[in-house]
N, C-alpha and C positions, 0 to 999 in steps of 0.2 A: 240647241236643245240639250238640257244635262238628261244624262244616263249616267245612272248607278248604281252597281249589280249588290242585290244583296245575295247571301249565301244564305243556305235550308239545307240541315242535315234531315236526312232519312227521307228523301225522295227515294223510290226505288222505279215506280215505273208509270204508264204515259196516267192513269189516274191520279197520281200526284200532281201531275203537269196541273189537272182540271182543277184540281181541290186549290192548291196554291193561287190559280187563275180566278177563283171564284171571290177568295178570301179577300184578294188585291180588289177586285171589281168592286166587292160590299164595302169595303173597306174607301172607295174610292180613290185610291192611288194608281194614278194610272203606271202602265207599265206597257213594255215594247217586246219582251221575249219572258217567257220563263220553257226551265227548259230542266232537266233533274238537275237538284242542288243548287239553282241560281234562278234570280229572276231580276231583269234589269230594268227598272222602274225609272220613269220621265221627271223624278223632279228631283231637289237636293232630300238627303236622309236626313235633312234637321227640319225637315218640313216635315215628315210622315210620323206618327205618333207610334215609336217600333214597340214601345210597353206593350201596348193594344195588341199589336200585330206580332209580336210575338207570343200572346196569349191566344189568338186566334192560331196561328199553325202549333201551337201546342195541344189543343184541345181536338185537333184533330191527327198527331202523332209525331209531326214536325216540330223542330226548335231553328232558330236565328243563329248563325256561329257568328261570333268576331276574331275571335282569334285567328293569325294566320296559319298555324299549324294544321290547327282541325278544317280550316279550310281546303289546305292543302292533302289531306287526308281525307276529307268528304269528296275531293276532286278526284284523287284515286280512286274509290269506291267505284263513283259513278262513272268514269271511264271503263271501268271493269265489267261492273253493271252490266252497261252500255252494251259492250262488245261482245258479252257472254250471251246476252238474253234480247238481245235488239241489234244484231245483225247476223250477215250469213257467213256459213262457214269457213271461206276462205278469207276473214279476219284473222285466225287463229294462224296464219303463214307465218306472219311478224311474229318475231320474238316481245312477249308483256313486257321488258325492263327499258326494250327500246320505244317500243309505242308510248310505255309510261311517262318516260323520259322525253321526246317528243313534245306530248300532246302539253305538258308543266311548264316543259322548260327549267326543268331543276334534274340532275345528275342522280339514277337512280340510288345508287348508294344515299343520298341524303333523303330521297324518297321513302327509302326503306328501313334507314335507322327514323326517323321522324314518325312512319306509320304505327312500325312497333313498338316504338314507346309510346304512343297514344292508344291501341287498339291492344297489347298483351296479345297481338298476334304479328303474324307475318306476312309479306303482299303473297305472296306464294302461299301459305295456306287458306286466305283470303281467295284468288282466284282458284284454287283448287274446289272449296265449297260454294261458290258460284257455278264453277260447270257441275258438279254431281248435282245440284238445284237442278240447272235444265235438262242433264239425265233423267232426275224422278219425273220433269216434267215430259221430256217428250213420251217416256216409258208410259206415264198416264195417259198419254193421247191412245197409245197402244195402235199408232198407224206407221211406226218405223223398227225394224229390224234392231236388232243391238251392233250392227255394223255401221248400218247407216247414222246412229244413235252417235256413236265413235269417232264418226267422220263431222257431223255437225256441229258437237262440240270438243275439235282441237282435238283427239288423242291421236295416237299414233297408228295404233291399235286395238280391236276389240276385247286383246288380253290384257295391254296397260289398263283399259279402260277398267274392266272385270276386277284386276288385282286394286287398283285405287277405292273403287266402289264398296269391294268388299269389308277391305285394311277402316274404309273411314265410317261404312252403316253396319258392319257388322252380318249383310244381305251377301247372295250372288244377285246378278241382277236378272237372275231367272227368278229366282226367292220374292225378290222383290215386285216384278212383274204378276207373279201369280199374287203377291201379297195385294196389288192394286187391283186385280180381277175380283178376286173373292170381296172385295168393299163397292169394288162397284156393282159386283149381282152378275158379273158375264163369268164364264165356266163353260 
């Protein structure tokens, strides 16, 4: 049986997986995984009409990469993604440049000059604004401490945490907590 993975930027999380899944199904192309930023489809790609289907995951926020680079770049993302917002804590042990480098197979250095000349950022401020993401989110749930908050997502710290939080929202993350109270109507 052929497999053959196509790549989708801007998957971020398991609703994508469904939307991507639904698009292939209408679409009738069948397909054997999709998963963030890939989906590896049963027949050869000069069989699947990708105009189309690339019109369909555009219309709902998605685009088709070919390029190896931005593939290579979408792959980071989603490993990041992944790790920050879709698993538990003791993920964060591993050092990101090793895991990075791992999970590619490409030497982070060329990871990282490649990322930030495509993205005018950095992998490291890239995951830096992924974890303060699941910060404001578990802060939202408002069922975990700012310790435990710390611990979940990778810092060291609940004062690394504190001084990064602040340096990048311009909040303490007491500021900010009471900022999510007062919208959500609890006081």
């Amino acid at each position: 049986m052929v497999k053959v993975d196509i790549f989708i930027k801007n998957m971020v999380c398991p609703r994508c997986v469904m939307a991507v899944k639904d698009i292939l199904d209408k679409m009738e192309i069948p397909w054997s995984e999709v998963v963030l930023g890939r989906a590896t489809v049963n027949v050869p790609q000069d069989e699947i009409d990708m105009e189309r289907l690339d019109k369909e995951l555009r219309a709902v926020g998605f685009e088709l990469i070919n390029d190896k680079d931005l593939i290579l770049v979408e792959r980071v993302k989603t490993l990041i993604i992944n790790r920050i917002h879709h698993s538990e804590a003791e993920d964060f042990n591993d050092n990101f440049s090793d895991y990075l480098s791992a999970e590619t197979g490409v030497a982070y250095g060329t990871l990282s000059k490649i990322f930030s000349e495509l993205t005018d950022t950095t992998i490291s401020s890239f995951i830096i604004a992924q974890r303060l993401e699941k910060v404001k989110e578990l802060i939202s749930y408002g069922e975990l401490n700012f310790s435990e908050i710390a611990y979940r997502t990778g810092y060291s710290s609940t004062a690394h945490l504190s001084r990064q939080f602040k340096k990048l929202t311009g909040l303490t993350l007491s500021q900010f907590r009471s900022k999510m109270e007062k919208r959500e109507g609890i006081q």
